[in-house]
Structure formats: structure tokens, C-alpha cells
C-alpha positions as CSV (number, residue, x, y, z in Angstrom):
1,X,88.7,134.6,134.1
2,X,87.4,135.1,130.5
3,X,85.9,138.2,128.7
4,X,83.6,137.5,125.8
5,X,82.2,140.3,124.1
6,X,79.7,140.6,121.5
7,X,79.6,142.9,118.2
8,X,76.5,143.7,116.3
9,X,76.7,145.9,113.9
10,X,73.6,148.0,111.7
11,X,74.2,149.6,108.4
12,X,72.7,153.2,109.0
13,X,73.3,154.3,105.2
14,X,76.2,153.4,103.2
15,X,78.6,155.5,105.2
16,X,77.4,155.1,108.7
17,X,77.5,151.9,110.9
18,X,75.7,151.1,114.1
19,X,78.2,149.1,116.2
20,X,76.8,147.7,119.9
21,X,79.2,145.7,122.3
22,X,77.8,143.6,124.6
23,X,79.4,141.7,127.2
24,X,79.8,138.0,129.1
25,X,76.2,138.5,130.4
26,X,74.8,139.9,126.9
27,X,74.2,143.7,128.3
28,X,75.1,146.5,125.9
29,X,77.4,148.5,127.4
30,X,79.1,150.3,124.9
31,X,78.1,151.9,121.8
32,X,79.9,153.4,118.3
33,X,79.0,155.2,115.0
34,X,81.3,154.4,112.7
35,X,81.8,156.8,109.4
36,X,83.2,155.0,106.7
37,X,84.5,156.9,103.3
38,X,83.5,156.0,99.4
39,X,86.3,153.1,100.2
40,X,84.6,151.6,103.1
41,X,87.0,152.3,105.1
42,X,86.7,153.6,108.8
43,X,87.3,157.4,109.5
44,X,85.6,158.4,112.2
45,X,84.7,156.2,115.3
46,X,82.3,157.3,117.6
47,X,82.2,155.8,120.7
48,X,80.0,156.1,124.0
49,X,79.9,153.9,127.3
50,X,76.2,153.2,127.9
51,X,76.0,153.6,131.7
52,X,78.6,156.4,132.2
53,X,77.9,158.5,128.6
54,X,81.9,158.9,128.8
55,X,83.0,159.1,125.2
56,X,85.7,158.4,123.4
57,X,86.5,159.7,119.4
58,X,88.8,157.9,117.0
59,X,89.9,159.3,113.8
60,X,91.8,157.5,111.0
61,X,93.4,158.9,108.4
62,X,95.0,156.8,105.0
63,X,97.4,157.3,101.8
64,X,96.4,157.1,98.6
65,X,96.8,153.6,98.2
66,X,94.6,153.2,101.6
67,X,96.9,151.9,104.0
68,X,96.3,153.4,108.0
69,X,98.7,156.8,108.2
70,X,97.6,157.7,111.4
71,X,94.7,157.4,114.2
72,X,94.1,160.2,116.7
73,X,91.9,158.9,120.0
74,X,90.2,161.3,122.1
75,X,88.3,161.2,125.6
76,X,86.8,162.8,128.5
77,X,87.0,159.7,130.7
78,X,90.2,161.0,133.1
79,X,90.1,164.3,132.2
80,X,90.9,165.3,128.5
81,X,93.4,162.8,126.7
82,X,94.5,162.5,123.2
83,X,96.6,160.2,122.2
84,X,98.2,159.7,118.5
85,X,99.3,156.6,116.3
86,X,101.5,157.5,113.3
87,X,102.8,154.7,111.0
88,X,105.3,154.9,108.0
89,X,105.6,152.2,105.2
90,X,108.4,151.4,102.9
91,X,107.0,150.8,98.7
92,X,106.6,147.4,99.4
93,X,103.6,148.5,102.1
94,X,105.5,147.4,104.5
95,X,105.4,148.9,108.0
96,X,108.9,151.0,108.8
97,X,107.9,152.8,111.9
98,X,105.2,153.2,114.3
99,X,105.4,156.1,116.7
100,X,103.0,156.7,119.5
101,X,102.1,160.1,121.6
102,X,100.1,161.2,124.6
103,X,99.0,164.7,124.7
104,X,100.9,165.7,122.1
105,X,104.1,164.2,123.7
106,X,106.2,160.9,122.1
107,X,106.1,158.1,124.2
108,X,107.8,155.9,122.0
109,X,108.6,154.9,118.7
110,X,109.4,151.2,116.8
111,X,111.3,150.8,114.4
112,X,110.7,147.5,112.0
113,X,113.3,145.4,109.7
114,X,112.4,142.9,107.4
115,X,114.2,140.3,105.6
116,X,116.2,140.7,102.2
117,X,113.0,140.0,100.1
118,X,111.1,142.9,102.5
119,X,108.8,140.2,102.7
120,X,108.8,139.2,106.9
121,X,109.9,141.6,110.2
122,X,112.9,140.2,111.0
123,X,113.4,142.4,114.7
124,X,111.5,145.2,115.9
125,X,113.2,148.3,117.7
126,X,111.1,150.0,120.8
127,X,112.6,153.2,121.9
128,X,111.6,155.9,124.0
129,X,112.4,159.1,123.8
130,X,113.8,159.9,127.4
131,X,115.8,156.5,128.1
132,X,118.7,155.6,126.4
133,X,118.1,151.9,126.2
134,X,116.5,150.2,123.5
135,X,114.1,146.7,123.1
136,X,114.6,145.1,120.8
137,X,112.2,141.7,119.2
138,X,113.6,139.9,117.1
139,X,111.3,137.0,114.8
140,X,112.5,133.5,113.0
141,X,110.4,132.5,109.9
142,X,110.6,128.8,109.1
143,X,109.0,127.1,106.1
144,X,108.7,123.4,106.5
């Protein structure tokens, strides 16, 4: 079985985007408002299912140099439900830790090394916070 979906976007002003998603038949059946700051870069999503009006709320927020810090996602489809993304970078911009939580509790964190030139993730780390066993993934980079 294949999914295709469709993304059609309309510039509303110069910080607001009209984003559509249509699916395998071509129906719209989800849209987003996307608010974008004097970067261009995404900080608030907006998102609605068409059929059900459930929606869901995505915030990003960025350091100085505007790299992704964190992304907080909210929704009234089960219930209430936040969930949090919070990422750490080492002065190379490269990605150190990702940690994840669900209503304000950690799921899980990763943890990623890199080679000696901090150039590619050698092995990533998944933990969670109430087992005592690790995963870990580990990466070979071969030039030819």
C-alpha cells in the first residue's frame, strides 16, 4: 500500500503561509497556517483536520545562529496532549542530544557522537529514563 500526499502552499503576507495537504485521491484533508519570523523560518504551525476540525499546534523555537532548539506540539485529538522536542548542539552545530517528553514527562533521550573531525555521527545512544538498558546505533562512513 502507498500514501501520496500533496502540499500546496499560499503566501498569505510575508510572514504567514497557507499550507493544504491533499491525499492519494486529491481531497484536502488537512490544513496549516504557518508563521514564519523576519528569518523565514517556521514558528508557529497551525494545523486543522478538515473533516474532524481536531487541531493540532506546533511551536518552534531557535538560537541565535537559527538552528531548531526546541518544538512543543499540542492537540485536542485524544484528549489534551503535549508533547516536547529539545535538542542540544556542540560549536560545530552539530547535534549532541535530543530529548523527547509527553506531558511534561521524559520519554527518552539520545545521545550523538561524532568522529574526531566532529564531522559524521559515529553511534547514537537511546535511553529511557525508567529502563536501565540502553540502544545503541552505531554508523560507518566510507569514501570511495
Amino acid at each position: 500500500v502507498q500514501w501520496l500526499e500533496t502540499y500546496t502552499y499560499e503566501q498569505i503576507s510575508p510572514k504567514q503561509i497557507r499550507k493544504k495537504i491533499s491525499n492519494d485521491v486529491g481531497a484536502v484533508y488537512k490544513e496549516s497556517f504557518l508563521y514564519l519570523n523576519e528569518k523565514g523560518k517556521t514558528l508557529e504551525e497551525n494545523e486543522r483536520f478538515v473533516v474532524t476540525g481536531v487541531s493540532q499546534n506546533l511551536l518552534y523555537s531557535y538560537s541565535e545562529e537559527g538552528i531548531i532548539k526546541s518544538i512543543d506540539f499540542a492537540t485536542d485529538v485524544v484528549g489534551k496532549l503535549e508533547e516536547n522536542f529539545t535538542f542540544t548542539y556542540d560549536n560545530k552545530g552539530n547535534r549532541t542530544s535530543e530529548t523527547f517528553f509527553r506531558n511534561r514527562e521524559q520519554r527518552w533521550q539520545k545521545t550523538y557522537f561524532y568522529d574526531a573531525k566532529q564531522r559524521f555521527p559515529e553511534a547514537i545512544i537511546l535511553k529511557y529514563p525508567n529502563q536501565s538498558t540502553f540502544y545503541l546505533q552505531t554508523f560507518k562512513v566510507e569514501f570511495y
